[in-house]
N, C-alpha and C positions, 0 to 999 in steps of 0.2 A: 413504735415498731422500727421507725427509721434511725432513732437510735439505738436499738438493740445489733441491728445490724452493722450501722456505721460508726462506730462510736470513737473515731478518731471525729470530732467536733468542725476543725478545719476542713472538712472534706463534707462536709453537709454541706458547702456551700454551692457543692457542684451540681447537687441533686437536678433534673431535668426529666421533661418526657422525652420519649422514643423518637420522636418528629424533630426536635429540635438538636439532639444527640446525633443523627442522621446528617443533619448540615454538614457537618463537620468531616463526613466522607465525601471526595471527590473524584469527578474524570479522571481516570489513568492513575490510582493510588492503587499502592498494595495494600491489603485487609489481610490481616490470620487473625485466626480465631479460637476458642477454645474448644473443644469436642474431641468427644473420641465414640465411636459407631453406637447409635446415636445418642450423648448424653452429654453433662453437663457443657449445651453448647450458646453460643444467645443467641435471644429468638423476638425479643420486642423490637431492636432496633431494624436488624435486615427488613424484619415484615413494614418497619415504618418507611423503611427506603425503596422498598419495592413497587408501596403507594406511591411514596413523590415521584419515583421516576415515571408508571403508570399515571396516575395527574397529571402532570406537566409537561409528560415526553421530552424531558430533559436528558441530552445524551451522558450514559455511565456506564463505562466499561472498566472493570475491578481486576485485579490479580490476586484470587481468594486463596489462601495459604489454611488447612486448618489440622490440626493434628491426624484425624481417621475421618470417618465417612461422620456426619452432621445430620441434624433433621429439616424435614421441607419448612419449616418458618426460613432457615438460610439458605441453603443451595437451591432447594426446591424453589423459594417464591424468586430469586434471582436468576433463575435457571429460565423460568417462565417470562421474567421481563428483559433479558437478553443482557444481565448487568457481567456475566460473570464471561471475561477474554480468556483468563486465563482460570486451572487448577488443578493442585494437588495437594495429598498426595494418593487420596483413597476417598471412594466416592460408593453411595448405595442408593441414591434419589435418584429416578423415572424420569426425571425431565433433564435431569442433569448427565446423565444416563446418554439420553435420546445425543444431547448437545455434543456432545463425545464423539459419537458413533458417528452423527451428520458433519462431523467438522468442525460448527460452530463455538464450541470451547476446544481450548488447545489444552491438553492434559497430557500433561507427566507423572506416571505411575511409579511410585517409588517403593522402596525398603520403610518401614516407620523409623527406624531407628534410626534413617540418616536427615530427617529433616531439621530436626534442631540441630544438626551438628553444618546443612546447609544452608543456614540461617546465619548460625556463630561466625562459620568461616569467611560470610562475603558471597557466597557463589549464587547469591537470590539477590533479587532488589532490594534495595533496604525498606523496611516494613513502614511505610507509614503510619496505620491504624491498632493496634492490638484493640479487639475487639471481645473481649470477655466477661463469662459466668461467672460469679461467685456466692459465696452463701454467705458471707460476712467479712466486713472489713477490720482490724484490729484499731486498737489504741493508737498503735505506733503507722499506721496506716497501710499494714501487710495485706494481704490477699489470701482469704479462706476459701479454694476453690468448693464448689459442689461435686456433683457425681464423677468426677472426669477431672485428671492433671494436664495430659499429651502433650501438647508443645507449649503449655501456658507462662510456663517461668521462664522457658526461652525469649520471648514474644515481648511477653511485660521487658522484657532488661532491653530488647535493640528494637523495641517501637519509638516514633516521633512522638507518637502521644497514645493514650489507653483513653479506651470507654469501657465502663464496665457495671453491666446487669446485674443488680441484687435480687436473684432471684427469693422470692419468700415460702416459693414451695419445698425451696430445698431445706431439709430440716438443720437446724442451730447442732444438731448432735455430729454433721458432720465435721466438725470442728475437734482435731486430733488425730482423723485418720490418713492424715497424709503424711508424706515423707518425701519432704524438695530436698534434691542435691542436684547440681550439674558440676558436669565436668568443666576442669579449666580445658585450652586451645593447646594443641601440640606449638611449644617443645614442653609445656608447663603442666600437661595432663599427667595426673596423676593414678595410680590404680584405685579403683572403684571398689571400697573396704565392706562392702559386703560375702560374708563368708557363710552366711544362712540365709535361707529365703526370710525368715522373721528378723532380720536385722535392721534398728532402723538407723541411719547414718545423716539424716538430715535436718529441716526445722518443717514444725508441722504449719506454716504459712510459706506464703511466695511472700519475698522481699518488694517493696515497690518503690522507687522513688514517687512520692506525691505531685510533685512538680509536672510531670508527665499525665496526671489525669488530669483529661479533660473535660467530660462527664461523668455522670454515675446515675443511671435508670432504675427504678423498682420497677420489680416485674412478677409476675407470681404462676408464669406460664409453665408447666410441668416439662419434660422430657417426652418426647413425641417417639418413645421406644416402639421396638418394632413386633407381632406375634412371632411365637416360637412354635413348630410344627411338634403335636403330639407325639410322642415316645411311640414308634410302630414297629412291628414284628420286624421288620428288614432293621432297623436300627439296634434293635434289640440282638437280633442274630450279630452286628458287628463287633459290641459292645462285647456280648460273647465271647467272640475271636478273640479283641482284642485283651479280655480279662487271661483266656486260657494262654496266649505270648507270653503276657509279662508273668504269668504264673511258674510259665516252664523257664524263662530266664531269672526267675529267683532260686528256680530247682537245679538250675545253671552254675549259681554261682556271679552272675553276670550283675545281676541289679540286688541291694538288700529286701529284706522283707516287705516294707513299707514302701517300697518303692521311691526312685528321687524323685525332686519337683516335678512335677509338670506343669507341662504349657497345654492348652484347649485353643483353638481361631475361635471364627467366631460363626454361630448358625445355628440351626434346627439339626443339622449332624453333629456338629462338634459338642452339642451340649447334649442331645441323646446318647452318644458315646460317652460321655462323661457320668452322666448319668447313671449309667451301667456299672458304673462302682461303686452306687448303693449298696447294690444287692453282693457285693466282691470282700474276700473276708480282708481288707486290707485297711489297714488304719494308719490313726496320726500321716493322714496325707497331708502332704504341701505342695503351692501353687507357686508356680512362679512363672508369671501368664500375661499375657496382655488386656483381657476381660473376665468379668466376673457375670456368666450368666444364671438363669436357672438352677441349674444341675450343681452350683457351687452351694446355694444355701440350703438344697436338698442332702450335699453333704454335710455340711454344717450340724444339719436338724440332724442328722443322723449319727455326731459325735462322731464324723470320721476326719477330719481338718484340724490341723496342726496351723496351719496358717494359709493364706492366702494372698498373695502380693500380686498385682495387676496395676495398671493404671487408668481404667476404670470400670464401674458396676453400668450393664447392661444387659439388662434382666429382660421378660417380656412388661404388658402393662400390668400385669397380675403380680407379675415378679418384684417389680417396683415398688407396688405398696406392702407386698410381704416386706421387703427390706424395709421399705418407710415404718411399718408398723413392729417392728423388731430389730430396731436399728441399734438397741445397747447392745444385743446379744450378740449380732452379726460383727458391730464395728469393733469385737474384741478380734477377732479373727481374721482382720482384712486391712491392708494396707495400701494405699495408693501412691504412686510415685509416676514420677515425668517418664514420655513413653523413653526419651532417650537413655534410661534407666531401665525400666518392667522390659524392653528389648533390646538392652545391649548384650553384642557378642563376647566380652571378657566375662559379665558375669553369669548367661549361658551354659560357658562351658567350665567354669569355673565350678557351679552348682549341679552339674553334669545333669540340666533338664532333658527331660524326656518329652520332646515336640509331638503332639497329635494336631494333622490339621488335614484340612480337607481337599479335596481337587475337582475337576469339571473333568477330565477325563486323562488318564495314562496308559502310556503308549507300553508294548511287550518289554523293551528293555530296561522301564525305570524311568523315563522322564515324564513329569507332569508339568500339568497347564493347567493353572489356576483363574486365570483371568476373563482369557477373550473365547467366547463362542466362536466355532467355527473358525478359529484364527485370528478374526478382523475384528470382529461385534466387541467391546469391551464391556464385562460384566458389573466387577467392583472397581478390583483392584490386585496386587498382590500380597497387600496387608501388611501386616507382622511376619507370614511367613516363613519367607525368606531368611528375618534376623533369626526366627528359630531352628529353621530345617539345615543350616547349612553350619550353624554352632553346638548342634545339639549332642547330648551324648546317644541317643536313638531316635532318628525321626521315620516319623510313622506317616501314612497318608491314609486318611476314609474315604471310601466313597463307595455307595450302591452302583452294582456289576452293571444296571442300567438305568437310563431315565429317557422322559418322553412315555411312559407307560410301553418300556421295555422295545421302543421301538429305534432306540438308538442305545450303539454300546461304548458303555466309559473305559473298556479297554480298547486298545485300537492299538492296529501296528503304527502310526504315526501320531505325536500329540501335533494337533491344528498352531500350536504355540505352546514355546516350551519355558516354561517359568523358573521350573526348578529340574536340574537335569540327574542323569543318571549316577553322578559322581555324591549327591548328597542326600539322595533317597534310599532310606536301606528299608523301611516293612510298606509292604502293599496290605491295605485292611478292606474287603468287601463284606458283604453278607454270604458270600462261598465259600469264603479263608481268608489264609493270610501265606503272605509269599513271604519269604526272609531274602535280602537280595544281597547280602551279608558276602563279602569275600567273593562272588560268584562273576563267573566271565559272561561278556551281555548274550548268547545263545544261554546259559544255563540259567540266568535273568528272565529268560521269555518262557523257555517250557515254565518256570517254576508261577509265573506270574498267569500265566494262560492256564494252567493245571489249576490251581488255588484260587485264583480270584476272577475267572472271566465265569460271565453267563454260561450255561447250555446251550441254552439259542445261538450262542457265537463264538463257540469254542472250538469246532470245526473247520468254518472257515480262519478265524487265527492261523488253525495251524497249518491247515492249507497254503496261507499266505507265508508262517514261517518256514514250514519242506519247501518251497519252490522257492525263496529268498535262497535259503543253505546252497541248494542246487546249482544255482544262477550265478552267485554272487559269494567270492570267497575270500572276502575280505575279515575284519573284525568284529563289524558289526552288520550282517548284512541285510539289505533295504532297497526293495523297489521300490524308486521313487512314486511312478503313476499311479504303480496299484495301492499301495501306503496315502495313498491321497485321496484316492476315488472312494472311501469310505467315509468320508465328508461330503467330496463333491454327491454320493448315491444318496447320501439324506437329503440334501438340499434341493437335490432336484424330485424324492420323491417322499419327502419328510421319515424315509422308513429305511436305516440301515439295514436292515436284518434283509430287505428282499435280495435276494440271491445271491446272499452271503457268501455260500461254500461254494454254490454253483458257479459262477461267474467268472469266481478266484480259481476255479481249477481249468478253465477256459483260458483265464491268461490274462481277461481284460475288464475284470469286477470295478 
C-alpha cells in the first residue's frame, strides 16, 4: 500500500506515526495547512498534538494559517487545548467559534483569494510547518492533493519544512483532477490564460522540493464533512425566484441561454438554491465556484453540467460516498485548482460569473452582513464571497425573509455589520421575491427591497421606519441612527424582533 501511494522510493524513508510527526511542531511557530470547508484537511497529526499537549501540559501556542474552514480533528481539538493564538482565514468549528468571540484567538477574517497572495508577498510570518493531506506522492516526489487544493501549493513552496498525511481513504482515482498554477509576484504577474471555465492551464501535481519533507504519516481518517439541510418549501420558493430572474434576463437579452458560470457559497442555502436548477430547463451549465456541494452531482446525474471548476468537493456525508462511489463519472466533469485561482478577480470577471451567495441579514438599501451576529458574535467568516460579489458579472444574495422561527427579520433598516456594501450588491433573493437593485438610487433600493423581499410580519414597520427617515432626514441616503439600531438591540433583549414592530416605530422610539 505504502508504495502504491509513495512511490518516489527516497521518501519511504520518512514514513513515521502521528506522535512523532507532531515533535516537530513547536511553541510560537506558524502551521498552515491544507483544507478548504471541511475537506481534504490533516487530521492524524493535529489530533496527535492535541494529546501531547493535553499529556504533558506542555505550553503550545500556534499561528494556524489554513486555506477555508477545517474539520474538529484540527481547529476543533486545538481549539479545546488552547493551542491555537492566532487564525485565519475562515473558520466553521464550535470551539473554535467560542475562541473568537471570548477573545482567546485573535482571528482575521479575510477575502480567500488573498491568502496565498499574503503568504507570497511577506505580509504573514513566514510559515514554518506546511502541514498537509494528500492521496499520493509521484515518482518524481510531487504532491497528489485529495479532496481540496486552497492554499496547499502555496504553503508547500515558502514552508521550512512539510509533513504530509497519506490519507488512504482518499481514493487513487483522485489522481488527474487537479489543475496547479500560481501566479508569479507583481511586477512579473502575468495574466491568468484561462478563457473557459473547463480550461486547464496547469500540472495535475503540486511541485515539491523533497528536501523540505520532514515527515510523511499514513492515515486512513476520512473527511469530517458536515449535514446539509433537506431541500424545504421556503428553499424551494427561492430557487423559484431565483430560476424566473435569470429566465427573464435571458428573455432580456442580458445573459445567454445556458447561462454564464456560476458561483454557489457554501450551506444548506446555497446548495438548495442550486438545486433548483434540476428541475430548470437550462443546460450544459458551468461552474466556476469555490465548492462542489450536493446539488453539483445532482446536476451532474441530471446531464445538466458542462464542467465544473472549484477548488474543492464538499459534499454532505452521504454526498461523499456518492462521489467516492462514482468518482470516474464525476472526475470527468470537475476540476480542482488553488483557491488563489477558483477565486481570483481577473478570471471572475473575465468568465463574467454569476455570484449566488448567501447572508445573515440585509439592510433596505442593499448592504449585507455575512459574518457577525448581531454585529459582534462572529459566525464563519466572510468566505469566498467577497472575491465573487464584488467581481462578478450579477451578484445575487439568498436569504429566507426570517429566521429564529420568524421571530427575527433578515431585512432590517440597518445591517448589525456590513460585509459587502450597497455599491456591489445588485439581486436581493428571498422566498417573497426578488428585488433588482440594478441602476436604482438607495430610496428606490428600499421600497424595491421591502416590497419584494421583506416578511408580512415586517413590512409595515420597515416602512414605517422608511416614511419617517424620508421625513426626518434629507439627505441621500436617509437613516436614523437609534431607531435603525433598536431592531437589534429589541431582539436581544427580548429574543423577538417582530414585538412592536410597527407600533413602536411610529411612536418615535422602537
Amino acid at each position: 500500500m505504502s508504495q502504491k501511494r509513495i512511490r518516489n522510493k527516497q521518501l519511504l524513508t520518512k514514513v513515521t506515526n502521528p506522535y512523532e510527526a507532531s515533535l516537530l511542531i513547536k511553541h510560537g511557530m506558524t502551521v498552515a495547512t491544507s483544507g478548504f470547508t471541511p475537506s481534504g484537511y490533516p487530521k492524524a497529526v493535529p489530533q496527535a498534538l492535541a494529546r501531547r499537549v493535553k499529556d504533558t501540559g506542555e505550553q503550545m501556542k500556534l499561528f494556524l494559517i489554513t486555506g477555508a474552514s477545517v474539520g474538529d480533528e484540527l481547529d476543533g481539538t486545538w481549539a479545546k487545548e488552547g493551542i491555537i493564538d492566532r487564525r485565519l482565514p475562515y473558520q466553521t468549528q464550535n470551539d473554535c467559534r467560542d475562541g473568537i468571540n471570548c477573545g482567546s484567538i485573535k482571528y482575521t477574517d479575510m477575502h480567500l483569494s488573498h491568502v496565498s497572495q499574503y503568504i507570497s508577498y511577506g505580509f504573514l510570518k513566514k510559515i514554518d510547518i506546511a502541514l498537509v493531506e494528500a492521496a499520493a506522492i509521484t515518482e518524481e516526489g510531487h504532491l497528489i492533493p485529495s479532496t481540496s487544493v486552497g492554499i496547499t501549493p502555496t504553503i508547500i513552496d515558502k514552508a521550512e519544512k512539510i509533513i504530509i498525511e497519506i490519507n488512504t481513504s482518499q481514493p487513487l482515482e483522485l489522481e488527474g483532477i487537479h489543475d496547479i498554477y500560481l501566479p508569479e509576484n507583481p511586477p512579473n504577474r502575468k495574466p491568468i490564460p484561462i478563457i473557459n471555465a473547463w480550461d486547464r492551464i496547469g500540472t495535475p501535481y503540486i511541485p515539491v522540493d523533497k528536501e523540505k519533507i520532514a515527515a510523511i504519516v499514513i492515515t486512513d481518517i476520512k473527511d469530517n464533512v458536515r449535514p446539509l439541510a433537506k431541500v424545504n418549501d421556503v428553499s424551494q420558493k427561492m430557487a423559484k425566484n431565483l430560476i424566473n430572474f435569470l429566465e427573464q434576463e435571458i428573455k432580456d437579452g442580458r445573459i445567454p441561454k445556458n447561462l454564464l458560470p456560476l458561483q454557489s457559497g457554501v450551506g444548506s442555502v446555497a446548495n438548495a438554491v442550486l438545486a433548483g436548477l434540476v428541475e430548470s430547463s437550462f443546460e450544459n451549465i458551468q461552474l466556476y465556484t469555490e465548492v462542489i456541494q450536493d446539488s453539483v452531482f445532482d446536476l451532474i446525474d441530471a446531464g445538466k453540467v458542462k464542467i465544473a471548476s472549484s477548488t474543492s468537493i464538499t459534499p454532505s456525508k452521504e454526498g461523499l460516498e456518492r462521489f467516492y462511489n462514482n468518482i470516474s463519472k464525476y472526475r470527468e466533469k470537475i476540476i480542482l485548482r488553488p483557491q488563489e485561482i477558483s477565486n481570483n478577480p481577473e478570471v471572475i470577471r473575465r468568465l463574467g460569473v454569476i455570484a449566488l451567495n448567501t447572508a445573515i441579514e440585509v439592510d433596505i438599501y442593499g448592504n449585507v452582513n455575512s459574518t457577525n451576529i448581531m454585529g459582534s458574535r462572529m459566525m464563519n467568516g466572510i468566505g469566498g464571497s467577497g472575491d465573487f460579489t464584488r467581481n462578478s458579472y450579477i451578484s445575487v444574495f439568498a436569504t429566507q425573509s426570517c429566521a429564529k422561527g420568524g421571530n427575527i427579520s433578515t431585512i432590517v433598516p440597518m445591517v448589525s455589520h456590513n460585509d459587502h456594501s450597497e455599491h456591489d450588491v445588485q439581486i436581493i433573493v428571498t422566498e417573497q421575491g426578488v428585488a433588482d437593485l440594478r441602476g436604482l438610487c438607495p430610496k428606490e433600493r428600499a421600497r424595491a427591497i421591502i416590497d419584494k423581499c421583506a416578511n408580512p410580519d415586517y413590512k409595515d414597520g420597515l416602512y414605517d421606519y422608511l416614511e419617517r427617515s424620508l421625513s426626518k432626514k434629507k439627505g441621500h441616503i436617509p437613516i436614523l441612527l437609534d431607531e435603525a439600531l433598536s431592531w437589534h438591540e429589541r431582539f436581544e433583549k427580548t429574543g423577538n424582533m417582530k414585538v412592536d414592530a410597527g407600533k413602536n416605530s411610529q411612536k418615535g422610539n422602537s
